[in-house]
N, C-alpha and C positions, 0 to 999 in steps of 0.2 A: 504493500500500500504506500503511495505517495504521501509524505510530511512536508510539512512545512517548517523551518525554521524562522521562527522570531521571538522578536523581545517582547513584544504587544501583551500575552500575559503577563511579564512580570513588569511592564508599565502601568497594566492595570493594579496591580498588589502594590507597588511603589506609590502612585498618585498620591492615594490620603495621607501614607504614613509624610511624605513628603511636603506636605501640606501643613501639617503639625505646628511647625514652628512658628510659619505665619501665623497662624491664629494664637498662639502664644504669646506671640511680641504685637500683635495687630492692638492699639491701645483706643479705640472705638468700636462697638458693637456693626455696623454699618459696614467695616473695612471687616472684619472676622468674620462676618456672614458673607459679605460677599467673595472670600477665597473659598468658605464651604462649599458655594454654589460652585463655583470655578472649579474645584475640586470634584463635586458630583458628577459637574457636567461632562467634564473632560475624562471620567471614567466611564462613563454611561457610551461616550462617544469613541471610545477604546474599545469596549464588549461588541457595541455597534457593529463595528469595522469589520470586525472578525468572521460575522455573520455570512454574506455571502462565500467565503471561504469551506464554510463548513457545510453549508450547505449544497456546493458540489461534492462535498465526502470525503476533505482533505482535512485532517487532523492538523494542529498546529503544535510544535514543539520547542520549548527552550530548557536547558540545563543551567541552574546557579553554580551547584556545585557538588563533587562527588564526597560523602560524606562517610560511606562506608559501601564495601565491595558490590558493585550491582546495586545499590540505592543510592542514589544522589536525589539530590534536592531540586524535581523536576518540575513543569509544568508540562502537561498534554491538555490543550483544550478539546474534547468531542460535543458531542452533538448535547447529550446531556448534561455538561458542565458548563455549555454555554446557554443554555437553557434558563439553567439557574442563576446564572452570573447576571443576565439580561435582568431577570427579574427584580433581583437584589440593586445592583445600579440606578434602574429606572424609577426605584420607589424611591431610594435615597435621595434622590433632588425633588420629589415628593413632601416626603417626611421632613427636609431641609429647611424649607418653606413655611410645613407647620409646626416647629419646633421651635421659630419667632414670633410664632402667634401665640403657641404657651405658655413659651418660658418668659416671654417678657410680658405675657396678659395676666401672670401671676408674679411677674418681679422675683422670678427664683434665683439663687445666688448663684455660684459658679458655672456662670454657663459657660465662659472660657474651657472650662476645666471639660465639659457636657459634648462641646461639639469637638474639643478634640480627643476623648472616647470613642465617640460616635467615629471618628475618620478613622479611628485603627481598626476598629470593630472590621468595618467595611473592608479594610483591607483582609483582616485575618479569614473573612468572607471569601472575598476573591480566590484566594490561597488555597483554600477546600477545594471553590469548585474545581480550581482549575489542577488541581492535582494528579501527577503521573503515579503516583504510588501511594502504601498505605503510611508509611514515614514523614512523607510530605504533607498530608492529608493531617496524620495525628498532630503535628508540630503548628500547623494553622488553627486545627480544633480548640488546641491549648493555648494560643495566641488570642485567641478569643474569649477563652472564659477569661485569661483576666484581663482581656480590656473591658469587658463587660461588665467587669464587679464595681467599677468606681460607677458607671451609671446605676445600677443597681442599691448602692450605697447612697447615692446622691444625696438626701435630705442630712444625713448623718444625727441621725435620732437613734434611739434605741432600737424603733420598730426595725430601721433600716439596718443597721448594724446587726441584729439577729438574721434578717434575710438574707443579707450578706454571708454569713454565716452557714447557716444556710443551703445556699445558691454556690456557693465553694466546695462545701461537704460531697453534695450531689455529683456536679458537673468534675470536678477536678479529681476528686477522690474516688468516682466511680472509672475513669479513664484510664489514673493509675494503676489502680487497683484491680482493673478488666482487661481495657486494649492492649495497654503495655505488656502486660506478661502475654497476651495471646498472638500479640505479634512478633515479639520475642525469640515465639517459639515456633512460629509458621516459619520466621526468618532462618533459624537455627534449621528445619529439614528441608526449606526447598532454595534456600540460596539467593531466594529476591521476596518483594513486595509490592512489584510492579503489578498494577490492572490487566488482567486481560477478558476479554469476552469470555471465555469460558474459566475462568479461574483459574487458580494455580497452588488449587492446598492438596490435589489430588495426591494421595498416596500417603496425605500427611500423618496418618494417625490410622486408629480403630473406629468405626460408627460413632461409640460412645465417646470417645473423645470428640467426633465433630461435632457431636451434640452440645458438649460442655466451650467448644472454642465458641463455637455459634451463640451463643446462651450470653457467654464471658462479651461479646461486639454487639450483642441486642442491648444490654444492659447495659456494656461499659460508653455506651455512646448516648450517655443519658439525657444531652439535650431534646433527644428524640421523644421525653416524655413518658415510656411506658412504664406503665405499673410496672411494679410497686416504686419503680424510680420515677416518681414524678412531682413529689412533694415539691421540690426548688422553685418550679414554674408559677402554682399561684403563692408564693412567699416571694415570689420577684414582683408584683404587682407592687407593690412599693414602690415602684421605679416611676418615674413621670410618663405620663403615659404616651410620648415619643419614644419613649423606649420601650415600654410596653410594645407601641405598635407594630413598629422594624423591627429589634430584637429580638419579640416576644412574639411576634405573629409571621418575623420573614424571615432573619436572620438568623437567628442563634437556634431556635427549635428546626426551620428549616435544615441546617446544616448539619441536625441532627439525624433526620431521617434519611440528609443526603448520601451521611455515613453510612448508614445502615441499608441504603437500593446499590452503595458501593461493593460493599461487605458481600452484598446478597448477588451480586452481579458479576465482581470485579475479581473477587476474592474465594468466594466457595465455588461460583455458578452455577446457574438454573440443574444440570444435567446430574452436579454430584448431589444438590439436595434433593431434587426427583427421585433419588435413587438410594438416598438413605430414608426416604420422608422426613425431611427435617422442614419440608414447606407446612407441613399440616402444625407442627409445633409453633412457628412462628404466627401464623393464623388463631390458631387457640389465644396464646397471649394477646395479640393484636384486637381479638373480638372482646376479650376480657375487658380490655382497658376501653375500648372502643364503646360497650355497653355501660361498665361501671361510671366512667367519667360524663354522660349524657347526662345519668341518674343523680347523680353528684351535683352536676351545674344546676340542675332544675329545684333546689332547693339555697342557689345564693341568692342573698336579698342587694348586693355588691355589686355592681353591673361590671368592673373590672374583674372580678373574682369568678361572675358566671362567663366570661370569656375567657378567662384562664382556663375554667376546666373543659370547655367548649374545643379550644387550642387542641388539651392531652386527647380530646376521641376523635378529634379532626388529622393529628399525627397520623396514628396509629391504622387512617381508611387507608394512609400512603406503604404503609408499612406491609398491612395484609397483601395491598395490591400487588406488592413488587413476590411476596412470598405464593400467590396465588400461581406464578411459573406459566402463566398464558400470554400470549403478545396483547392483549388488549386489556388486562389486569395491569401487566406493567406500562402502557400506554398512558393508562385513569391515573395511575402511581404518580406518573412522572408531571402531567398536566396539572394534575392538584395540587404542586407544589406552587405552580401560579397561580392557579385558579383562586385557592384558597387563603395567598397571599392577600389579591387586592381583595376578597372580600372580608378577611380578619381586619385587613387592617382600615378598612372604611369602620367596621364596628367600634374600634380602640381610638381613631380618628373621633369618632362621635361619642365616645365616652368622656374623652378631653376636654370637647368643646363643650359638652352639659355641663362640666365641672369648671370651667373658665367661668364660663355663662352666669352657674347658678351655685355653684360647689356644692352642689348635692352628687351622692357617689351611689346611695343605695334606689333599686327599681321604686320601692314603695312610695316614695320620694317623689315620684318622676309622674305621678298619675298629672295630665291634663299639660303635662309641659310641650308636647305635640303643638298645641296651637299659641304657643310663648316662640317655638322653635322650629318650624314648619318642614324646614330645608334640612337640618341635621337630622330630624325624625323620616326622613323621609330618605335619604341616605342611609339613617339604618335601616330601613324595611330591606333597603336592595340591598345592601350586605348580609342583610339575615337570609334573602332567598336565596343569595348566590352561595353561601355554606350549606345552606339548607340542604342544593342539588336542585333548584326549580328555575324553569324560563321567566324572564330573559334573560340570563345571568351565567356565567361562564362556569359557574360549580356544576352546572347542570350537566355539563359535557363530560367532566371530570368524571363526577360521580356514574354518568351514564356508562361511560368506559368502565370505570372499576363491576357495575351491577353485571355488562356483557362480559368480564372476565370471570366473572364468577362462574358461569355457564360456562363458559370455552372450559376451564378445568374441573368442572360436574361439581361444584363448590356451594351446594345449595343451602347449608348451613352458613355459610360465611354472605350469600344472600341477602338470607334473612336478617344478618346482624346490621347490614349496608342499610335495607328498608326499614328496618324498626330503629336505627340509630335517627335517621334521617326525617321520622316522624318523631321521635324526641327531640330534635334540631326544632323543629316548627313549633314544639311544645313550650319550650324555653324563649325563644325569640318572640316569635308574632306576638303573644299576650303584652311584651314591653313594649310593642307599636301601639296596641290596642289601647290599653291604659293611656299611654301618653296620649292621643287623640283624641279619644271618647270620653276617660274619665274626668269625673269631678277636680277640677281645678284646684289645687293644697292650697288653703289658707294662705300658705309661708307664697306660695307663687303669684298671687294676687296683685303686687306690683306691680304696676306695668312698665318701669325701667326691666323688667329682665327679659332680654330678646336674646336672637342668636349671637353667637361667637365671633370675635372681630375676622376681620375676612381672612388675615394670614391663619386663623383655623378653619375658615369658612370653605374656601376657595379647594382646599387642596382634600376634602371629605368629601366634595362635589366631583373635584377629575380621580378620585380610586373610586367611586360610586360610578360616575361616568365608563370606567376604565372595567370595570365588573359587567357591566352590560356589552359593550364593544364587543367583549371576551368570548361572547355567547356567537355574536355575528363575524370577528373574526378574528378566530383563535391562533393566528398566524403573527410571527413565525413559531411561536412557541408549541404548536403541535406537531408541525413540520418537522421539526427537531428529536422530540419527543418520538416521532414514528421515524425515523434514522436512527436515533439512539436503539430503537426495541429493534429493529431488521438486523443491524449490527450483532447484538445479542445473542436474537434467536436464529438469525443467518435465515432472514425469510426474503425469497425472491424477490 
């Protein structure tokens, strides 16, 4: 297969760290946001670039540096890591936007400190998707939780400092404690930890040992959210909800699961867990958490807290898919990491802006605030349809892929858990449209200074609402990609 050589990925991972120092020394809020933007944009326009490249079928390759025998410190961009990279980028200058309209609609302190977190983050983002192996992969992974923990920590309160806490214990102590030794020791029998389409642990062990490696990268890659490792996600809701949004709806859990369709792709693939059934194991877990967590959200009174757990069963549809070992299973897989992206993050986007608005955090709160806030309430309905799975909305294709792979591999149990999670989705969301629109007006909301959100929250809840419907009419290139990444794969004609 023809490659390509260039720097273009590791320009894209350089930008923001790059960026840093401006916004360190930039001594006016106006001059530091405008390098963020400049920084967004000119990464967003680096992932761009790359696009039609890959989409003739030509992988893109650069080497940093060789760090140990047969691993070096590589960058391969394919079809599915540029997938992801697009998506991450293109929210960033998004989120960029409204993260002026928060942090200075509530006069929060370090935002110096806020956006550049935010600009490493994004880097340690790139760095995943764009990774040749699983060394390069792990060493971004960890690059990330701790640029993630000072936003995390932001308020520097007690509450925050426990989640911090935490959000450390989970994410960093389960990597150690899981990837590291399992990589360790893939490395130790087969000599590399480079991706391949069919994987490369064959031969590595006894069944039950794949079992336990397998088990050691579900777990140990715990941004991904699954039970029983998922506590850190709503204890990070403490975070402003900018970083809730990206982080916590695109970024950091994303990069979670993108470990884990790696792991399940790159590293075991489809043929040896076929073959030992370790697909049916990872669906068992996947539906567990997938059902549990629905259950769970429909009893927060928290509108950030029921979108936290909302997040862990919305994971977990990505997770089943790619283990369901069908082309149009990993298809819904690979789609819903966009799909699901703009529509979480219009929900987190408009949890903000109530709380700018009106600082109310809890739903019971919120009865009759619909006609205080017309346009934000109305931006949640279509993030709630498009997680839900329902038209016009780009979830709906997602999910519709994942329902048709269920069938491709006779998976009618794991079906059912897609239809009845998806009617607990409706169960949870619609009633918090409903109330806000139809209910009785709260006393405390009677005011009539309380309206919507200044526009730099207003504007940018409007284009990922806008950008969630689009998704439905045209899912390109993001599914183009997605169906090259699955042929590649499954080597379908």
């Amino acid at each position: 297969m023809d490659v390509i050589i260039s720097i273009k990925p590791f320009l894209a991972v350089l930008v923001s760290i790059l960026v840093t120092p401006f916004l360190i020394l930039s001594k006016r809020p106006n001059v530091r946001e405008a390098w963020t933007f400049a920084a967004a944009i000119g990464k967003f326009l680096i992932v761009a670039s790359m696009v039609p490249t890959l989409l003739k079928g030509i992988p893109i390759e650069f080497t940093v540096a060789e760090v140990l025998p047969a691993v070096p410190i590589k960058f391969r961009v394919d079809t599915f890591g540029l997938m992801f990279a697009l998506v991450s980028s293109l929210l960033w200058i998004i989120t960029s936007a409204y993260s002026i309209g928060y942090m200075r609609g509530l006069k929060e302190h370090g935002q110096t400190r806020y956006f550049c977190y935010f600009a490493l983050s994004l880097s340690a983002t790139m760095g995943v998707a764009f990774s040749s192996n699983l060394l390069t992969m792990y060493l971004f992974y960890e690059m990330l939780s701790f640029a993630t923990y000072p936003l995390v920590t932001h308020h520097q309160d007690r509450e925050a400092r426990s989640s911090g806490r935490k959000y450390l214990l989970y994410i960093v102590g389960c990597s150690i404690g899981f990837v590291l030794p399992a990589m360790l020791y893939l490395y130790g029998k087969s000599g590399t930890l480079e991706f391949s389409s069919q994987g490369f642990v064959s031969g590595a062990g006894s069944p039950a040992l794949m079992v336990f490696l397998l088990l050691l990268f579900l777990f140990g890659f715990a941004k991904a959210g699954v039970m029983p490792f998922h506590a850190w996600l709503p204890a990070a809701m403490v975070a402003p909800t900018p970083v809730s949004a990206l982080l916590h709806a695109v970024a950091v859990v994303k990069v979670g699961v993108f470990c884990i369709l790696r792991v399940i792709t790159g590293v075991f693939g489809t043929e040896l867990l076929s073959a030992l059934h370790l697909d049916i194991v990872i669906c068992l877990i996947a539906s567990f958490t997938i059902i549990t967590a629905s259950l769970i959200a429909m009893n927060q009174d928290n509108l950030k807290l029921r979108l936290a757990f909302s997040t862990v069963s919305q994971l977990s549809y990505i997770v089943m898919g790619a283990a369901l070992l069908s082309p149009r299973g990993l298809t819904g897989a690979m789609i819903h990491i966009a799909m699901h992206a703009f529509g979480k993050i219009t929900l987190f986007f408009c949890a903000g802006a109530i709380f700018v608005a009106t600082g109310l955090r809890n739903i019971s709160e919120m009865t009759g605030l619909g006609r205080k806030m017309p346009v934000t309430f109305a931006c949640f309905l279509i993030g709630s349809l498009s997680v839900i799975g329902l038209p016009p909305c780009g979830g709906f294709i997602s999910k519709w892929y994942l329902l048709l792979g269920t069938l491709e591999a006779d998976r009618l149990l794991m079906l059912f858990v897609l239809l009845s999670s998806s009617v607990l989705n409706a169960a949870y969301f619609l009633p918090v449209v409903y109330r806000a629109y139809f209910g009785n007006l709260q006393v405390s909301l009677s005011n009539p200074v309380v309206k919507e959100a200044p526009a730099w929250c207003l504007v940018p809840v409007v284009l990922t609402a806008i950008g969630s419907i689009l998704l439905f009419f045209i899912p390109q290139p993001f599914f183009e990609l997605a169906e090259m990444a699955v042929k590649t794969i499954f080597s379908v004609p």
